[in-house]
C-alpha positions in Angstrom: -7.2 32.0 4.2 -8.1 29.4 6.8 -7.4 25.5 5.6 -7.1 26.3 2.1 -6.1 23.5 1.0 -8.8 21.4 2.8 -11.2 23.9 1.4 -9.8 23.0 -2.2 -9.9 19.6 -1.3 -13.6 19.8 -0.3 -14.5 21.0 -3.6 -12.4 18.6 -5.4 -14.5 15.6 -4.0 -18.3 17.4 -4.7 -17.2 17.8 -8.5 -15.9 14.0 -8.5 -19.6 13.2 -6.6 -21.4 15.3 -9.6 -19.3 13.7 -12.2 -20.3 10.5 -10.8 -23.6 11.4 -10.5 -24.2 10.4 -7.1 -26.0 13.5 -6.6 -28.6 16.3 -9.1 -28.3 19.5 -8.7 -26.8 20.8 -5.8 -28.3 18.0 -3.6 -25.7 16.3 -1.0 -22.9 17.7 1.2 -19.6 16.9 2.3 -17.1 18.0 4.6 -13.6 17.1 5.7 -12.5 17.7 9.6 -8.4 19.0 10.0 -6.6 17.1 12.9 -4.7 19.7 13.7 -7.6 22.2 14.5 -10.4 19.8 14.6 -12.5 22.5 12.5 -14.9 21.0 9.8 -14.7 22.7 6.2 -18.0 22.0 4.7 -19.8 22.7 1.5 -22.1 26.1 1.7 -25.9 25.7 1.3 -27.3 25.8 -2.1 -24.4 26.8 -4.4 -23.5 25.0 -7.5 -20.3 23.0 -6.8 -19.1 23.8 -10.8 -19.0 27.8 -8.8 -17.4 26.8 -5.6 -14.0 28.7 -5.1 -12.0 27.9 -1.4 -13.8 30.9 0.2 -17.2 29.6 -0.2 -16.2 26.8 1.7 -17.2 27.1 5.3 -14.9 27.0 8.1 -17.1 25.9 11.5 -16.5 24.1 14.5 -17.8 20.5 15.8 -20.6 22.7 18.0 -21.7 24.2 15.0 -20.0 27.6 15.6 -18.5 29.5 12.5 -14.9 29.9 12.2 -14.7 31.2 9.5 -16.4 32.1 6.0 -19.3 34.2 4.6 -21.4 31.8 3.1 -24.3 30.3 5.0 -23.2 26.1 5.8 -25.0 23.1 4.4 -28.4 22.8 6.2 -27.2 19.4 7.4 -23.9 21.2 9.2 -25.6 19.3 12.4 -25.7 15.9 10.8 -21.8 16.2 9.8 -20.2 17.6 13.4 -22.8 15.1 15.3 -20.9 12.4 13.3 -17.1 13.9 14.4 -18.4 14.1 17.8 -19.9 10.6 17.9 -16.7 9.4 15.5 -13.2 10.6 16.6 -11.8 8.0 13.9 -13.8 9.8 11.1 -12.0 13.0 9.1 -14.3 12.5 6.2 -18.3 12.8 5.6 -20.0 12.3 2.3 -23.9 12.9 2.3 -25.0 11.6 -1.2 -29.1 11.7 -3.1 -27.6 8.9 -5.2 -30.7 7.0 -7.4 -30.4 3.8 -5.8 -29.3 4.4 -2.4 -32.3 6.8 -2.3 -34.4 3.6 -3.5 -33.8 1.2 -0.8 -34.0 4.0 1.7 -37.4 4.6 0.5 -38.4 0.6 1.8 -38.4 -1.1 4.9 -35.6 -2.8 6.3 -32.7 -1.3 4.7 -30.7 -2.8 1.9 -30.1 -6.4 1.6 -25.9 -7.1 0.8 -25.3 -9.4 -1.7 -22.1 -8.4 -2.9 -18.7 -8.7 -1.3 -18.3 -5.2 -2.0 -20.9 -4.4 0.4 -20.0 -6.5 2.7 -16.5 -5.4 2.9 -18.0 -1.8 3.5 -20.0 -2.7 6.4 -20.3 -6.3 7.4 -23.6 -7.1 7.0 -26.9 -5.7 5.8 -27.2 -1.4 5.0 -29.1 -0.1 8.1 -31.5 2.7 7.4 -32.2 5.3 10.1 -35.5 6.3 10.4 -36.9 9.6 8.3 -36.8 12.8 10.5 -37.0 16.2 8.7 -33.7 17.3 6.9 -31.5 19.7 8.1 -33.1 19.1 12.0 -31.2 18.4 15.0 -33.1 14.7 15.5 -32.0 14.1 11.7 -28.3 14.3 13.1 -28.9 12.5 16.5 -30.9 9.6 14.5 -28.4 9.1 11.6 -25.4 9.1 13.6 -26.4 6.6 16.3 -28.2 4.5 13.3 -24.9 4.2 11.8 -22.7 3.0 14.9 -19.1 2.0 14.6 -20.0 1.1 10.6 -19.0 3.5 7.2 -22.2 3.9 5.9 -26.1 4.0 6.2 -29.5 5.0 4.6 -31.1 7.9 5.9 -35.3 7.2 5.4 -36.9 8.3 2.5 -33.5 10.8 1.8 -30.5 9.5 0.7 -27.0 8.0 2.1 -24.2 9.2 4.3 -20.9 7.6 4.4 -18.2 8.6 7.0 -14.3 7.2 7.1 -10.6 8.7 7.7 -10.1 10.3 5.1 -12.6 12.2 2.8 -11.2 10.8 -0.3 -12.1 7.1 1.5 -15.8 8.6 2.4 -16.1 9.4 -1.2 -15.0 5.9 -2.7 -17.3 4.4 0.0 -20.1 6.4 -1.9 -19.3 4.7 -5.0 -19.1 1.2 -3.7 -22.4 1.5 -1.7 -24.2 3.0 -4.4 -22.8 0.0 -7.3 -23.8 -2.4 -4.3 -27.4 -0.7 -4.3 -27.6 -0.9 -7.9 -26.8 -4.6 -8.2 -29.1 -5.5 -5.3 -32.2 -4.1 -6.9 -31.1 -5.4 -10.4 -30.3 -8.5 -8.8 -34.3 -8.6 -7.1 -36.3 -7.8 -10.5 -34.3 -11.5 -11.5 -35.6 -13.4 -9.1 -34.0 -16.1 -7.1 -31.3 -13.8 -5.3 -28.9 -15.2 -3.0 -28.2 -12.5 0.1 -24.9 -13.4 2.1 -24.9 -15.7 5.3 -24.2 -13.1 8.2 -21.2 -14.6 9.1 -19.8 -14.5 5.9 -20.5 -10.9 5.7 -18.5 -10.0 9.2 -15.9 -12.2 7.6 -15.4 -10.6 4.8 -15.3 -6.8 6.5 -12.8 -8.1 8.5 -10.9 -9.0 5.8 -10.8 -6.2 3.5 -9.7 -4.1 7.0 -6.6 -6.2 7.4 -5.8 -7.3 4.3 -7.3 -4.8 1.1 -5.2 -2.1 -0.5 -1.5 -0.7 0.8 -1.1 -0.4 4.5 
C-alpha cells in the first residue's frame, strides 16, 4: 500500500479531533502531504472516522488527480491541495466545524485575539474569508489567499482551517484556536474586554516562533 503509514497517521489525528470534539459527525477533513512524493493523503468523503482503516485513506495529487485509493476524497480535496500549492512550507491541513470557531465565523470581522495563545498562533486578529459554497473551487481560491503566510483562519458561516509543518502541529493549532474562540466569546458576555494592542500581538508570534517549545 501507498504511504501507509501517513495514511495511519491521517486517521490517528481525525479520532484525536473527534475525541476532542472539534468536529460532529463526520464533519471536517484533514490531510497530511509526503515530502518525498509531494502526494496528499486525505480523509474520504462521508465515512465515520471510528471505521477508517489505511485504505480508505485517499492517495491524490496537489492537481487533484487520484493516486491512489477507492474511496471517493473529502469534497473539500480542492481547499487542501490549493493550500500546498499556495504553501510549500505546509505538510499538514486540519479543516475543523468546531462550536466556537463556527460562532465567530458566523459574524463580521473575524475573531477578536485576546489571548496570548492566539496571538502566538497568528499575530494579530483571526481573519475570516468570505462564505462561498463548500466543496467549490472559489471556496479553495478564497480560503487560501484569506489566510496568507498565517496558520489559521475562519471560513464564513462554515468553520476553521488550520495549516502548519507537520499535521500533528495543524491539529494542536485546532485546539489552541478553538480555546482562544471560546475564551473570546465568554470573555464578551462579561463585559469590559480588553483585546491586544496590535503590536503586542506581532510581538508575541514572533516570540513563540523563536523561542516556544524544543528546536
Amino acid at each position: 500500500m501507498l504511504l501507509e503509514q501517513e495514511r495511519t497517521k491521517v486517521i490517528e489525528i481525525a479520532l484525536k479531533i473527534q475525541k476532542e470534539k472539534l468536529i460532529p459527525l463526520t464533519f471536517g477533513n484533514f490531510s497530511l502531504r509526503n515530502p518525498e512524493t509531494g502526494y496528499v493523503c486525505i480523509t474520504p468523503s462521508g465515512m465515520p472516522y471510528e471505521t477508517l482503516h489505511p485504505s480508505d485513506i485517499v492517495v491524490v495529487s496537489v492537481d487533484n488527480q487520484i493516486i491512489e485509493g477507492e474511496r471517493r476524497p473529502s469534497i473539500e480535496m480542492p481547499l487542501h491541495t490549493a493550500m500546498y500549492r499556495r504553501r510549500p512550507d505546509v505538510f499538514g491541513v486540519v479543516h475543523t466545524h468546531s462550536t466556537y470557531c463556527t460562532a465567530w465565523a458566523c459574524v463580521d470581522g473575524g475573531m477578536p485575539c485576546i489571548t496570548s495563545e492566539a496571538a502566538g498562533l497568528v499575530g494579530g486578529n483571526i481573519r475570516c474569508a468570505a462564505f462561498v459554497p463548500p466543496g467549490s473551487d472559489e471556496l479553495a481560491e478564497v480560503t487560501s489567499e484569506a489566510i496568507g503566510d498565517d496558520k489559521a483562519v475562519l471560513m464564513g458561516n462554515h468553520g476553521a482551517i488550520c495549516i502548519d509543518e507537520t499535521i500533528d502541529k495543524a491539529y494542536n493549532d485546532a485546539i489552541v484556536l478553538e480555546e482562544s474562540a471560546k475564551v473570546a466569546f465568554l470573555s464578551y458576555q462579561m463585559g469590559n474586554v480588553n483585546t491586544l494592542e496590535d503590536q503586542m500581538c506581532k510581538f508575541l508570534k514572533e516570540d513563540t516562533d523563536q523561542n516556544y517549545g524544543q528546536k
